[in-house]
N, C-alpha and C positions, 0 to 999 in steps of 0.2 A: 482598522488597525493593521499595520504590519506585522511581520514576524521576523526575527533574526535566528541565524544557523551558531548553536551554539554547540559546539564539541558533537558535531554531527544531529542534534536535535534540534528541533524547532522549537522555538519558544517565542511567546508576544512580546513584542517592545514595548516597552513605555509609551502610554500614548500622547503625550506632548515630549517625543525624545526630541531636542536640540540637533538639530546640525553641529555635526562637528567637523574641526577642521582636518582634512582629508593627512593622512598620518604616510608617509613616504614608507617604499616597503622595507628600507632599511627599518625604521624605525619599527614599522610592524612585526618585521621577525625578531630584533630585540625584544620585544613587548613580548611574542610568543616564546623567547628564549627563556623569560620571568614567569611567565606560565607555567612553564614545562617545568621550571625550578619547585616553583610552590607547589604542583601537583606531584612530583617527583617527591618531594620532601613529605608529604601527607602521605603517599602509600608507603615510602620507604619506611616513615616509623610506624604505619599502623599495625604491623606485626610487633612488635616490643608492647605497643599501647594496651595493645589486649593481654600479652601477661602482665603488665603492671597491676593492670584493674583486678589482678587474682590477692595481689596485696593489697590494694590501695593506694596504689604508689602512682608517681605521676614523673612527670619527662625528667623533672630537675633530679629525680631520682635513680635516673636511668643514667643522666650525665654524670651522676658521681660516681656510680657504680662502675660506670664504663674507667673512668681516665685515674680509678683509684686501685683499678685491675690492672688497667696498663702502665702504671707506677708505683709498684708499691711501696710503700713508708716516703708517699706525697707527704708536706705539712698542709697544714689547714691554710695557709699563706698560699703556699706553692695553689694548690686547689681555686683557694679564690679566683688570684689570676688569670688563671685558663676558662675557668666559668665566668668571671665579670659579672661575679650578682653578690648581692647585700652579704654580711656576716651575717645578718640575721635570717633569712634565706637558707644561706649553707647549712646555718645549725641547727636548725627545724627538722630540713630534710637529713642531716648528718644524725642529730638526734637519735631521730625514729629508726636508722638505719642500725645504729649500733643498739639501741634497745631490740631489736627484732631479730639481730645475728645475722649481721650481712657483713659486717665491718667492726674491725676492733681500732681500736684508737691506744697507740703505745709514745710514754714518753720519746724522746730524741734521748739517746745515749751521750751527746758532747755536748746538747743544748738541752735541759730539763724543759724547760719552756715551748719547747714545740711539740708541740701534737703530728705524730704521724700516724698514718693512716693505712692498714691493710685488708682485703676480702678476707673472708671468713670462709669456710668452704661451702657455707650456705649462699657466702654472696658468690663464691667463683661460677657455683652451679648456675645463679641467677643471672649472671653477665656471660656463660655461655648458651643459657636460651634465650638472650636476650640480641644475643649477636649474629646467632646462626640462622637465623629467615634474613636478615642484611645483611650476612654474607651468599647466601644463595641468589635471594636478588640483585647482589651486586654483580658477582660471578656471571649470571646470563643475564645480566644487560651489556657489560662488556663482552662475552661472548656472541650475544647476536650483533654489535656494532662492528665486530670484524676486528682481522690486524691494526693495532697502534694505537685503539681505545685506550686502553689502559691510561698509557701514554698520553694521549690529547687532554682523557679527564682529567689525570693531575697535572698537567697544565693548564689548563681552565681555572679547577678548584682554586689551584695557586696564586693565578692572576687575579681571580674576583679577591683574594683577600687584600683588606691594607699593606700597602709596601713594606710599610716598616714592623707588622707583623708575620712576615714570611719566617725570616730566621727562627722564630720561636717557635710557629708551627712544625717550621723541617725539623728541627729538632727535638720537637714532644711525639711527631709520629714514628720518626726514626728510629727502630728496632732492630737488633741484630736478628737476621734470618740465618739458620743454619740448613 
């Protein structure tokens, strides 16, 4: 049996592994580029993951908390949108959220019918420890990559999205800095 070099370790192959068709190195650094994504995206939320689990709370609850901090009196409409998961989904996790005092839910002032949506001070607290390990790991990964990171990343990030989803994104992250 052979062995393959896997993230610097050894490990057994398969022992009827297939020949496979020999992958051009372009292709291979793409492939490692998707790599590097999914293992980037696992450590980067596994600090959030470990306070969740002190509630019991799971990622889609992290996603709310997050983009209902960074907007406050979102509607439940507005929300769906930018998450792209079920109503029934939302209101599970929205639910538990306002039964637990993370988020209060107030009528719309010109629309009765909308539900808007603000942190609680329990939940600002919780979307600032939930943010600050991903902002420090964000901080020194662009710091060790040097001048222009910054820049390249959101360029990249921008480009992996659908074309016709950019505009919404520039404009949901788009915050006045002072």
């Amino acid at each position: 049996m052979t062995s393959v070099k896997t993230l610097g370790k050894e490990r057994p192959s398969a022992p009827a592994e297939r020949p496979k068709a020999a992958a051009t190195e372009a292709e291979e650094r793409l492939t490692e580029a998707i790599e590097l994504l999914f293992f980037g995206y696992r450590d980067f939320i596994s600090d959030p993951d470990a306070i969740l689990t002190e509630f019991e709370f799971g990622r889609a609850h992290h996603r709310v908390v997050h983009f209902v901090g960074r907007n406050p009196g979102i509607t439940v409409a507005e929300l769906l949108d930018i998450l792209r998961i079920t109503k029934q989904s939302l209101a599970r996790v929205l639910r538990q959220l306002i039964e637990r005092g993370f988020i209060e839910q107030k009528t719309g002032e010109k629309d009765r019918r909308q539900r808007r949506l603000y942190l609680t001070d329990a939940g600002a607290e919780l979307l600032r420890r939930l943010v600050a390990p991903q902002r420090d790991r964000v901080r020194k990964a662009l710091a060790a990559a040097g001048p222009g990171a910054e820049t390249a990343w959101r360029s990249v990030m921008f480009a992996l999205l659908n074309e016709e989803n950019r505009p919404e994104v520039e404009h949901l992250i788009a915050k006045d800095v002072k």
